[in-house]
MARZAVEX-356177 format. One record per residue: residue in one letter; x, y, z of N, C-alpha, C, O in turn. Coordinates in steps of 0.001 Angstrom, whole numbers, plus 524288, in hexadecimal, padded with zeros to 5 digits. Atoms other than C-alpha are relative to their C-alpha. Last residue first. Layout:
BEGIN
AXYZXYZXYZXYZ/...
END
This chain:
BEGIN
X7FC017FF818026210B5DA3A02A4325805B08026C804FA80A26803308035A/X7FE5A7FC997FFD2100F1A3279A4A83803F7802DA7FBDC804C37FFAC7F857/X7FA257FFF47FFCE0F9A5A282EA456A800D1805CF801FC7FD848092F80112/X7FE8E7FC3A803ED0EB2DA2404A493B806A0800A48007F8094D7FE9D803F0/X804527FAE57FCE40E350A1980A502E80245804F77FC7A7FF4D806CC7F92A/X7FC0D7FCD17FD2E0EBBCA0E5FA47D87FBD280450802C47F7CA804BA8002D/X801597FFE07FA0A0E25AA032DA44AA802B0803A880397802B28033A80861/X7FC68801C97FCC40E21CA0493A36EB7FEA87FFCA804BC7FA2B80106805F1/X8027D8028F7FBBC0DB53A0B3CA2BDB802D67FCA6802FF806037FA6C80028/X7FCE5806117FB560E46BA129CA23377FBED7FF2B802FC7FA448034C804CD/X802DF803147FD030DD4EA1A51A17F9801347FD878031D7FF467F921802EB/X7FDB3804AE7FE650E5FCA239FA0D3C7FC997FDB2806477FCF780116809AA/X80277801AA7FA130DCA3A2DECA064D803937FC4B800AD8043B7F9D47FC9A/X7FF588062B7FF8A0E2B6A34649FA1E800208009480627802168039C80953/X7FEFF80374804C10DD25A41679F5A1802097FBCE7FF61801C97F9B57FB0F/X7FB17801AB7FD7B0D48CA45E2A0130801B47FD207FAC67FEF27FA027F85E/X80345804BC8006F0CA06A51959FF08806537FCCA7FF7880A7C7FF2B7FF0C/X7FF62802597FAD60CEDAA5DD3A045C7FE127F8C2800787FCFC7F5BD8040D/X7FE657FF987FD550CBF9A646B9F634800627FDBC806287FC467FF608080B/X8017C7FA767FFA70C7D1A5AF79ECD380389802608058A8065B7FF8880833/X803CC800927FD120D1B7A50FA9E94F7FD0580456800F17FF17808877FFD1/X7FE867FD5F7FBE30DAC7A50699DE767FC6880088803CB7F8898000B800FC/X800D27FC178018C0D9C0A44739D69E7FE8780318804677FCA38011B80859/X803D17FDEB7FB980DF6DA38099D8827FF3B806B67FE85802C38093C7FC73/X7FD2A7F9F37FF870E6BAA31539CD0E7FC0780121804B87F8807FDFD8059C/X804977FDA57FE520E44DA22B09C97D8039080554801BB80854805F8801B9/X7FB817FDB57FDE30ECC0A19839BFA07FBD2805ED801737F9688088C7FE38/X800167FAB2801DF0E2F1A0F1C9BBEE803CC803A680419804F08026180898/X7FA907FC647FE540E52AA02259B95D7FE5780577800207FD73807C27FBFE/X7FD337F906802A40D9DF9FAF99B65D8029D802C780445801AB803C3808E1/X7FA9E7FD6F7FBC00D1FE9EDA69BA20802B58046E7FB27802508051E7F669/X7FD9F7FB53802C20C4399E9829B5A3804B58010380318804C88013B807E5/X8007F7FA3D7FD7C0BCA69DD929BA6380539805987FC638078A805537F82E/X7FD5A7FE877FAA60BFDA9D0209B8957FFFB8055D8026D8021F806DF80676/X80366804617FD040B7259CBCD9ADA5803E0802B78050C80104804E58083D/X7FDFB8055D800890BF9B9D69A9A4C07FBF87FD4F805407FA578009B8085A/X8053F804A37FF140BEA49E3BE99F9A8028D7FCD6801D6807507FCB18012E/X7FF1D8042F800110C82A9F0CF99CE67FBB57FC82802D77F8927FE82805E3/X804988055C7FD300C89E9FA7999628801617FC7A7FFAD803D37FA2F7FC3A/X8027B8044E803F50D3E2A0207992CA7FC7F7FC3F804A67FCC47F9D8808CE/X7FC157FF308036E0D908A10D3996AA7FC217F9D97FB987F9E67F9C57F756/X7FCAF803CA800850D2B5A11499A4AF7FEE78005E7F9BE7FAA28023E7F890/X8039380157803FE0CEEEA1FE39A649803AC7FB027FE688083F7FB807FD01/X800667FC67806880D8EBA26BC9B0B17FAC67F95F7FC887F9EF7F51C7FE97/X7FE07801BB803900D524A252E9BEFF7FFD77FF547FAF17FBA37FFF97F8B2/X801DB7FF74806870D1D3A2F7F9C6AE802957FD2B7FF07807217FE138004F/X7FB8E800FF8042E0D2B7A2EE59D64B7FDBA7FF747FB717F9077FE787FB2A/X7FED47FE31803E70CA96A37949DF74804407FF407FCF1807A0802797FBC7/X805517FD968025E0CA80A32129ECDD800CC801D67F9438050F800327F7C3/X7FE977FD1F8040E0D87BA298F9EF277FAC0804227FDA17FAD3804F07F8E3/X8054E7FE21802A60D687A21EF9FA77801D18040A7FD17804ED8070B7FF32/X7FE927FA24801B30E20AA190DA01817F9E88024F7FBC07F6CB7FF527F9A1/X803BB7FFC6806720DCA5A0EB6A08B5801C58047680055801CA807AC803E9/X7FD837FC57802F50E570A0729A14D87FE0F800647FBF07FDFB7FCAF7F8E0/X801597FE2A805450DE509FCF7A1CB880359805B37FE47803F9808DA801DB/X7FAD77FD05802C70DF4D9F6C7A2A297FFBE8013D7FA4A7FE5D7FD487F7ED/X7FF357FCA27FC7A0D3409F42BA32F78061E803027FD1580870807177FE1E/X803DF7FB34800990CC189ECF0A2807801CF8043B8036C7FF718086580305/X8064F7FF327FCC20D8459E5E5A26997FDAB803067FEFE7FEF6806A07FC14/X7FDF7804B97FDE50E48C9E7E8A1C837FB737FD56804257F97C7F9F780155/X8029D8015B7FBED0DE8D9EE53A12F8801FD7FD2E8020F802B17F8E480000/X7FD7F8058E7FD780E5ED9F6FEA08477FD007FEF0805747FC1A8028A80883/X7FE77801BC7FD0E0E26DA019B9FDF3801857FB2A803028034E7F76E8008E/X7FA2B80613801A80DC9DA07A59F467801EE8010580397802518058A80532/X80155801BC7F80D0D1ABA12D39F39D802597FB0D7FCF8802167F8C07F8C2/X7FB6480516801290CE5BA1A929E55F803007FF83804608045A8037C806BA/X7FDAD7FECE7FC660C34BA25789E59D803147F8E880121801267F48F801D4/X80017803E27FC570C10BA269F9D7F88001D800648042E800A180523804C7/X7FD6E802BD7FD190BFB5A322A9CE057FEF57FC3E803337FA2D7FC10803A8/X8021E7FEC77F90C0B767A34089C26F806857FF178056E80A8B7FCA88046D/X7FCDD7FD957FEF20BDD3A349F9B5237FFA18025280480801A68063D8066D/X803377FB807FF5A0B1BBA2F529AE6380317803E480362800E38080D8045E/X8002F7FE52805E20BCFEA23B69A9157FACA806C7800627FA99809FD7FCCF/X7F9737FDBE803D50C247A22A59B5BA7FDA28023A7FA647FEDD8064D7F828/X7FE7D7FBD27FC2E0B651A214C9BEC88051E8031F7FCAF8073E8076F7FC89/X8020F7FD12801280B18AA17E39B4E88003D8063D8015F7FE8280A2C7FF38/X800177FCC6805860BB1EA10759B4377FCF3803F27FEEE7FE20807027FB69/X7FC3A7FE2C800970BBB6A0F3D9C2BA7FFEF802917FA4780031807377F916/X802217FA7E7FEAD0AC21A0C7B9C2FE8063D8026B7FFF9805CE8072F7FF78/X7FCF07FCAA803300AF2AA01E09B85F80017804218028680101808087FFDE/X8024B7FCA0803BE0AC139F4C19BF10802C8803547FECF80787802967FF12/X8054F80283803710B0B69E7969C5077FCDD804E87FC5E7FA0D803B87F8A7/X8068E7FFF67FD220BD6C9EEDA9CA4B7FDE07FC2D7FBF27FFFD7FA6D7F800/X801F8804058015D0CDA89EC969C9E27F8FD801EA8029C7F76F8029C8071B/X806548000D7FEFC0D4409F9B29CA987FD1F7FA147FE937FD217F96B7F9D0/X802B0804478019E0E4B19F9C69CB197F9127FF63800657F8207FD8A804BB/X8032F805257FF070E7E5A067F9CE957FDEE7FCDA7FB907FBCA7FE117F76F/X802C2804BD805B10F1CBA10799CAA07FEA77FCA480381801AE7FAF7806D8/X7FF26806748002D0F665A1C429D43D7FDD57FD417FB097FC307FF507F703/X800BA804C28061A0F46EA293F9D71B801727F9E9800AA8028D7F71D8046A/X7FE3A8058A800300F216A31739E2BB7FE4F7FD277FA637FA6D7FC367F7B7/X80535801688039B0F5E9A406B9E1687FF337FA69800EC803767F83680154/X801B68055A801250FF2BA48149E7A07FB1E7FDF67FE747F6ED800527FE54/X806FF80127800D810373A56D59E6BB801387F7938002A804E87F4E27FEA9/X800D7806137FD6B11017A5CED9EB247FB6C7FD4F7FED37F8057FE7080207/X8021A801067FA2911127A6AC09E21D7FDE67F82F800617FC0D7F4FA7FD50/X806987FDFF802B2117F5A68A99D3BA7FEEF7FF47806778010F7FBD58090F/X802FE801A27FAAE12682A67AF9D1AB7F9F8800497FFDB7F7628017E7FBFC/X807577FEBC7FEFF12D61A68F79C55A7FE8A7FD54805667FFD87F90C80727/X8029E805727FC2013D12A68F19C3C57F9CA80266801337F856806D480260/X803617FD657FCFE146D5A6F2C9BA537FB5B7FAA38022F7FAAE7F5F380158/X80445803EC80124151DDA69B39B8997FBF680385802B27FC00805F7806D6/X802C1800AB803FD15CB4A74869B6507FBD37FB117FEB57FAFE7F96B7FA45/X7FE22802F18024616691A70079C1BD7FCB37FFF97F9B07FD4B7FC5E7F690/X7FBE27FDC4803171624DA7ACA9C7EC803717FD937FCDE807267FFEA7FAE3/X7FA9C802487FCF115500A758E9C9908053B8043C7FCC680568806D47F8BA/X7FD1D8019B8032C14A60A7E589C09C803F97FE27805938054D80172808D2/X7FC427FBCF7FF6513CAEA80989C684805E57FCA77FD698057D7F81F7FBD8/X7FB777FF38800F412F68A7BFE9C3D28045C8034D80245803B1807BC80401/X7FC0E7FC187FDB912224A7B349C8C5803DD7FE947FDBE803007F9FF7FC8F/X7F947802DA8019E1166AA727D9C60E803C7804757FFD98018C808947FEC7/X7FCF17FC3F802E61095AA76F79CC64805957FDF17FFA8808697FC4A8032D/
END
C-alpha cells in the first residue's frame, strides 16, 4: 500500500511498507532449452549460485520460485545457447522460505 503526505516544504513524498524481493540478471550458458522453456510457459525455477572453496567450505545462495521474462530473440550456435535474463522471485507460499543463504564450514556454530 502506497501512502502519501505533504513535507512542509511542499514536496510531497510516497512511501510504501518494507518489503524485499531478490532480483538480479544472469548470464545462462546451457546445451538445451528447459530454461526457455520454463520462461516462455511462465513456469517458475528454483535458481542456486554460488562459491566453492573446498568440499568442506562452500557458500550457495537459493532462490525457490524465480520467473524469468520470455527471451525476446532466438538464439543458436555449435556452442550451446547463452542469454541474459533479468530474474524476479516470486512471493512464496505461506512459511515457505524466499531466499535461502548456505554456509558450510568448519565453525560448530555462531553466537550473537
Amino acid at each position: 500500500m502506497v501512502s502519501g503526505r505533504i513535507r512542509p516544504a511542499g514536496v510531497r513524498c510516497r512511501s510504501s511498507a518494507p518489503t524485499s524481493a531478490p532480483t538480479g540478471t544472469i548470464t545462462a550458458r546451457f546445451a538445451d532449452t528447459t530454461l526457455m522453456d520454463a520462461a516462455s510457459a511462465g513456469d517458475p525455477v528454483d535458481l542456486s549460485f554460488g562459491y566453492t572453496l573446498s568440499p568442506a567450505q562452500s557458500l550457495l545462495f537459493r532462490v525457490p520460485g524465480v520467473y524469468l521474462p520470455v527471451s525476446k530473440h532466438p538464439v543458436s550456435g555449435p556452442g550451446g545457447i547463452e542469454l541474459k535474463y533479468a530474474f524476479q522471485a516470486a512471493k512464496p507460499a505461506s512459511g515457505a522460505p524466499f531466499f535461502q543463504v548456505i554456509l558450510n564450514n568448519d565453525v560448530q556454530g555462531y553466537s550473537a
